[in-house]
N, C-alpha and C positions, 0 to 999 in steps of 0.2 A: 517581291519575294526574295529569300537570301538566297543565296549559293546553294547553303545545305538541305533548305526546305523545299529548295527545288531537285535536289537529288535523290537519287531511291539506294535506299543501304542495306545491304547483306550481310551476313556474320556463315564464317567458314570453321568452324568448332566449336559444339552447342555444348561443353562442359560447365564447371561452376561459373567460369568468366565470361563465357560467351552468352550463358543463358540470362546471367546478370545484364551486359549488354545490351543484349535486345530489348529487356524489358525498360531499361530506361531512354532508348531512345527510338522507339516504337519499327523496329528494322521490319523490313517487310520479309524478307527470306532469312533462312537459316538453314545450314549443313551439317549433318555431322556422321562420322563413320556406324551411329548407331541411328538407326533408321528410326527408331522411338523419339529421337528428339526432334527429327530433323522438322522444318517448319517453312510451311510452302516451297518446300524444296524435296525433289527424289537424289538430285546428284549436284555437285559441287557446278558442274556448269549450267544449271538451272542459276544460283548464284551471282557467278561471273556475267553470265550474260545479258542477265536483265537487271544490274544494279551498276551503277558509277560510283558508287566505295562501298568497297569492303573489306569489312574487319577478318583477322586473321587473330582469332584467340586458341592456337595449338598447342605442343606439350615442347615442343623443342624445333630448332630451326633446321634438323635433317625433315621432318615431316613438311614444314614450310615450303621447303625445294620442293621437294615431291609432289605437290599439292599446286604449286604455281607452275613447276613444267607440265600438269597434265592442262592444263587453267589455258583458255581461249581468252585473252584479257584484250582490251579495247583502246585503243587510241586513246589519252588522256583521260583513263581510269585512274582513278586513286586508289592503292593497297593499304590499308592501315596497319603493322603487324605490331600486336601488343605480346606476343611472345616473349619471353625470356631466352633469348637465345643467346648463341654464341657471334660477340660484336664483329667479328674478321666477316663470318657469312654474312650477316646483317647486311655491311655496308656492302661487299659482294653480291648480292642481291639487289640494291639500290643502283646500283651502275649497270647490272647487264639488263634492269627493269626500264632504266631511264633511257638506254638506247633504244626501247620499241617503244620509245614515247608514251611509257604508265609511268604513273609517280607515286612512291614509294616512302613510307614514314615508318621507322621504328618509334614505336608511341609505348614506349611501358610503361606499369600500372603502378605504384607505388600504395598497397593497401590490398585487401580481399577482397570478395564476390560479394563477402555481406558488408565490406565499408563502401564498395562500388552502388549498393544498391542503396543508401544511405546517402549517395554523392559526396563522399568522404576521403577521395583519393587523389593521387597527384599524379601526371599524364606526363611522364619525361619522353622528349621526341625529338628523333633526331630525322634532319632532311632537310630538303629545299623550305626557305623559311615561309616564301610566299604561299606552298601549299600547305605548311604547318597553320597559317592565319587563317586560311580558306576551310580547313575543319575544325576550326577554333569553335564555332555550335555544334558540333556533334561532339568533343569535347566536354563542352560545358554540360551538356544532360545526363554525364554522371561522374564527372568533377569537380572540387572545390577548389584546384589549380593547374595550371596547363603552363607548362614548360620549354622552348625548343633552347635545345643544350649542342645545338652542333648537325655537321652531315650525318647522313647514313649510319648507322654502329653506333650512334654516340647514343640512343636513349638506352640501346643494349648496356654499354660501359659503364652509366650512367646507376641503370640498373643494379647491377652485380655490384657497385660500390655499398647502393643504400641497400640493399640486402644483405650483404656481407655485415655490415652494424646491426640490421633487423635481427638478422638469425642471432647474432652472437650474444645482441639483446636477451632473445628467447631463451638462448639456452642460460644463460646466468641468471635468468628467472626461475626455469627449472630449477637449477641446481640451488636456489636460494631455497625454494620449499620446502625440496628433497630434503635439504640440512634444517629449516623448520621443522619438519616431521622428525625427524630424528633427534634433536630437544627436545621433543615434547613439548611443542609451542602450538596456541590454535591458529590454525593455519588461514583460517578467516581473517583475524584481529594479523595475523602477519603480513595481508595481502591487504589491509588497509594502513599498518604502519611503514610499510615500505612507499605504500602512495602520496602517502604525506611526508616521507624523508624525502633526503639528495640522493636518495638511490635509482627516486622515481622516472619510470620510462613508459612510455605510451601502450608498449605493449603489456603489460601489466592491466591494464582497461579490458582488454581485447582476451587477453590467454589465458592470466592466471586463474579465474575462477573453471573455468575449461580443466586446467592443470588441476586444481584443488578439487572438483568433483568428478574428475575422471573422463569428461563428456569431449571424447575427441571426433564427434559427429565433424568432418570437414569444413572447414569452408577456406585452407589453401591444404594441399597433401602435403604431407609429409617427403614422400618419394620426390617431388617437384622440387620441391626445395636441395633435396640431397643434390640433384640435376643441378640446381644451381650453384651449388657451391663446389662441385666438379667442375664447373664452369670455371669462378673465381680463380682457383689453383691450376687452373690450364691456360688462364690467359696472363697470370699474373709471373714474371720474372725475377720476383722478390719474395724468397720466404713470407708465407704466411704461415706462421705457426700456431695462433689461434682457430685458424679457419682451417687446419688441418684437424685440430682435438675435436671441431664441429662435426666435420664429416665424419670420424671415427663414431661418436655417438649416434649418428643420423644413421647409420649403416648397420649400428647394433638394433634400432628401435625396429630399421624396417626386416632386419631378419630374426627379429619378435614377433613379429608380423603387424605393424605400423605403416604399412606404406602409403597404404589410401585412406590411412585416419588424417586427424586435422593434425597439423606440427607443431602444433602443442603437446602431441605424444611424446615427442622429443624426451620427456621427464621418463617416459617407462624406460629409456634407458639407462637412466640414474637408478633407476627405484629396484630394478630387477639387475638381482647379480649376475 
């Protein structure tokens, strides 16, 4: 039997990430601050105590702390956090985990809840490499590439880089419409000739039709992504001037009231003056 099939796996945040999770890799427990999701589990140390990894799919890495200082964690436990957080905590968190002997992966997601559940995403992870191999199958049951890029922080850093190209993607998708619909072009036949130009970008698959029929039913927030991109410009030392006009629009959509739509919303901040 492998490593991983011999261990029992938890998930500590049953939102769109986590509940994707569980289901592709049959996790036996699940938590979450809202008691309707929560699964074979009443509290977070139900969780910790009866599993040897667990995933951490939260909204930011202050809850993270919070959440692993109340945490009774075990002699060579695995933490998996697939958070988007901020890379300084991250690896901070790797170091004072590793001195009570638990080992510690920032594992970020590169894709959604509905590319996750499709096995459609890219696992960038930073930490000890030997325990990065050792979850190398719980990886795989719902990704099509698994990555270790470095210590502690690095799948964070890692993260916020290809997000920073994601979002910026996004929104010049938006804004390609927005100016479609304002020629008076059919916005369908637009979002198929852009897919066959050099303009074409993956997100285009995934958004535009979202964008073009209005359906910002989630499957990443809107608001998470702003978090990330406040992220970006706080950790970065170098102007970023594109990813500062990102956030100015992210910030308009959600006090639109966008924040828990999908960010593909992103467009009703073009669209509305």
């Amino acid at each position: 039997m492998s490593e991983a099939h011999a261990s029992t796996l938890g998930i500590i945040g049953m939102g769109l990430m986590g509940n994707a999770v569980m289901k592709m890799t049959g996790a036996e427990r699940g938590w979450d601050v809202d008691a309707a999701r929560c699964v074979n589990a009443v509290t977070a140390v139900d969780v910790f105590e009866s599993c040897d990894v667990v995933f951490l799919c939260l909204p930011n890495s202050d809850v993270v702390r919070d959440v692993l200082e109340d945490a009774k964690l075990k002699l060579g436990q695995i933490i998996i956090d697939t958070t988007t957080g901020d890379p300084r905590e991250m690896a901070a968190l790797g170091a004072e985990l590793g001195m009570r002997g638990v080992h510690y992966l920032d594992a970020t997601v590169s894709g959604s809840s509905a590319q996750l559940l499709q096995r459609d995403v890219l696992v960038m992870v930073g930490g000890d490499v030997a325990v990065f191999e050792q979850c190398r199958e719980w990886f795989a049951y719902f990704a099509r590439e698994m990555v270790h890029v470095g210590p502690c922080g690095s799948g964070a850093k890692m993260k916020l880089v290809t997000n920073l190209v994601l979002g910026l993607n996004r929104a010049a998708l938006a804004e390609g419409i927005a100016f479609a619909q304002e020629m008076e072009l059919d916005l369908a036949q637009t979002l198929d000739v852009m897919r066959r130009s050099m303009a074409y970008s993956r997100i285009m698959d995934t958004k535009g039709e979202k964008m073009i029929t209005q359906d910002f039913t989630p499957q990443a927030k809107l608001s998470q992504h702003l978090k990330d991109v406040r992220l970006m410009l706080s950790a970065s030392s170098i102007p970023l001037p594109l990813s500062e006009a990102h956030r100015e629009l992210l910030e308009k959509a959600e006090e639109l009231g966008y924040g828990d739509a999908d960010n593909s919303a992103v467009i009703q901040a073009i669209l509305k003056p």
